[in-house]
C-alpha positions, -999 to 999 in steps of 0.1 A, spaced: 79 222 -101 103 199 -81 100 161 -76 83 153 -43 108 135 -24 100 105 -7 107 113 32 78 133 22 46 124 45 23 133 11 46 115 -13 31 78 0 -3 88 -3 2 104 -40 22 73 -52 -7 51 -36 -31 68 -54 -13 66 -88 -5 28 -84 -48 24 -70 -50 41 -106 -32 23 -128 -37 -15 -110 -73 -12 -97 -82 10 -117 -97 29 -91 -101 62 -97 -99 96 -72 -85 83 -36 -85 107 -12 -69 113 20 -92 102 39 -96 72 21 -59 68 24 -57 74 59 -87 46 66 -64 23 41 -35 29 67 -54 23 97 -71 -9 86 -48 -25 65 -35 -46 98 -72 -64 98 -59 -82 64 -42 -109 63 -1 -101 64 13 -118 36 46 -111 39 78 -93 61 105 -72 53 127 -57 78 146 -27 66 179 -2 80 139 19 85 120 -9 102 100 -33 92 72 -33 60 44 -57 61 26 -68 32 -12 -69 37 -41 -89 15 -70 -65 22 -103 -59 11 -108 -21 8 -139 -8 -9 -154 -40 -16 -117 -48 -36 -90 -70 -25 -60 -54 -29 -22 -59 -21 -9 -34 5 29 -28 15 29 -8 52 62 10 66 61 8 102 82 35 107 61 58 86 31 44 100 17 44 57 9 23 30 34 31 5 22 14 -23 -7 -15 -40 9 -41 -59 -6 -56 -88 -25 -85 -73 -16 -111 -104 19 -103 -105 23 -110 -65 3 -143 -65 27 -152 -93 59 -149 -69 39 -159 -39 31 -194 -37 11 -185 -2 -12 -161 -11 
Protein backbone atom coordinates (compact mmCIF):
# COMPACT_ATOMS: atom_id res chain seq x y z
CA UNK A 1 0.00 0.00 0.00
CA UNK A 2 1.08 3.56 -1.18
CA UNK A 3 1.99 6.49 1.08
CA UNK A 4 -0.95 8.83 1.77
CA UNK A 5 0.03 11.96 0.25
CA UNK A 6 -0.35 15.03 2.09
CA UNK A 7 -2.89 17.19 -0.18
CA UNK A 8 -4.84 14.36 1.06
CA UNK A 9 -7.94 15.70 3.25
CA UNK A 10 -7.45 12.20 5.53
CA UNK A 11 -3.71 12.45 5.69
CA UNK A 12 -4.00 15.56 8.55
CA UNK A 13 -6.29 13.81 10.58
CA UNK A 14 -4.08 10.39 10.55
CA UNK A 15 -0.77 12.31 11.20
CA UNK A 16 -2.77 14.15 14.07
CA UNK A 17 -3.71 11.12 15.52
CA UNK A 18 -0.26 9.49 15.46
CA UNK A 19 1.49 12.64 16.91
CA UNK A 20 -1.92 12.78 19.83
CA UNK A 21 -0.28 9.10 20.21
CA UNK A 22 3.06 9.45 20.63
CA UNK A 23 3.05 13.20 22.61
CA UNK A 24 -0.21 12.90 24.71
CA UNK A 25 -0.25 9.86 24.73
CA UNK A 26 -3.68 9.79 23.94
CA UNK A 27 -4.88 6.93 22.47
CA UNK A 28 -7.84 6.21 19.60
CA UNK A 29 -8.84 9.84 18.12
CA UNK A 30 -11.52 9.70 15.90
CA UNK A 31 -12.88 11.77 13.31
CA UNK A 32 -15.17 13.23 15.05
CA UNK A 33 -12.99 14.09 17.66
CA UNK A 34 -10.77 15.55 15.00
CA UNK A 35 -13.25 17.45 13.39
CA UNK A 36 -14.38 19.10 16.96
CA UNK A 37 -10.39 19.75 17.47
CA UNK A 38 -10.60 21.74 14.03
CA UNK A 39 -13.57 23.70 14.84
CA UNK A 40 -12.58 24.70 18.35
CA UNK A 41 -9.07 25.14 18.22
CA UNK A 42 -9.69 29.12 17.40
CA UNK A 43 -11.24 29.42 21.23
CA UNK A 44 -7.37 28.75 22.36
CA UNK A 45 -5.24 31.08 22.68
CA UNK A 46 -3.07 31.66 19.11
CA UNK A 47 0.44 31.37 20.03
CA UNK A 48 1.93 31.91 17.00
CA UNK A 49 1.67 32.98 12.90
CA UNK A 50 2.99 31.63 9.93
CA UNK A 51 2.12 32.78 6.60
CA UNK A 52 2.85 30.37 3.87
CA UNK A 53 2.91 30.37 -0.56
CA UNK A 54 -0.79 28.16 1.06
CA UNK A 55 -1.90 30.75 3.52
CA UNK A 56 -1.47 31.23 6.72
CA UNK A 57 -1.01 28.45 9.91
CA UNK A 58 -1.84 29.49 13.39
CA UNK A 59 -0.58 27.84 16.29
CA UNK A 60 -3.21 27.34 19.01
CA UNK A 61 -2.72 26.56 23.11
CA UNK A 62 -5.93 24.57 23.56
CA UNK A 63 -7.46 22.57 26.09
CA UNK A 64 -9.06 19.52 24.30
CA UNK A 65 -10.35 16.70 26.53
CA UNK A 66 -9.51 18.11 29.71
CA UNK A 67 -5.59 18.36 28.08
CA UNK A 68 -3.73 21.28 26.98
CA UNK A 69 -2.28 20.73 23.88
CA UNK A 70 -0.26 22.55 21.10
CA UNK A 71 -2.25 22.82 17.87
CA UNK A 72 -0.88 24.05 14.34
CA UNK A 73 -4.21 25.04 11.97
CA UNK A 74 -3.83 25.50 7.97
CA UNK A 75 -6.24 28.04 6.93
CA UNK A 76 -6.38 26.99 3.74
CA UNK A 77 -7.19 23.42 4.61
CA UNK A 78 -9.39 24.54 7.25
CA UNK A 79 -7.37 21.39 9.67
CA UNK A 80 -5.12 20.86 12.41
CA UNK A 81 -2.28 19.37 10.90
CA UNK A 82 -0.44 18.43 13.71
CA UNK A 83 0.12 18.55 18.06
CA UNK A 84 3.46 19.60 18.99
CA UNK A 85 5.09 18.33 21.96
CA UNK A 86 4.12 20.93 24.53
CA UNK A 87 7.77 20.97 26.45
CA UNK A 88 9.71 21.25 23.40
CA UNK A 89 7.51 24.39 22.20
CA UNK A 90 7.65 26.25 25.57
CA UNK A 91 11.38 25.70 25.20
CA UNK A 92 11.56 27.83 21.88
CA UNK A 93 8.72 30.03 22.90
CA UNK A 94 9.54 32.44 25.54
CA UNK A 95 5.56 33.60 25.31
CA UNK A 96 3.77 30.72 25.96
Amino acid sequence: MSKMKRDNPQYSYFHTKTRMEERYDYKGLTVSEYKNMCTCCSNGVKINTEVTTKGEQYTYQMIFNGMEIIAVYQTWKQQISTVLPKIIFKKENSNV
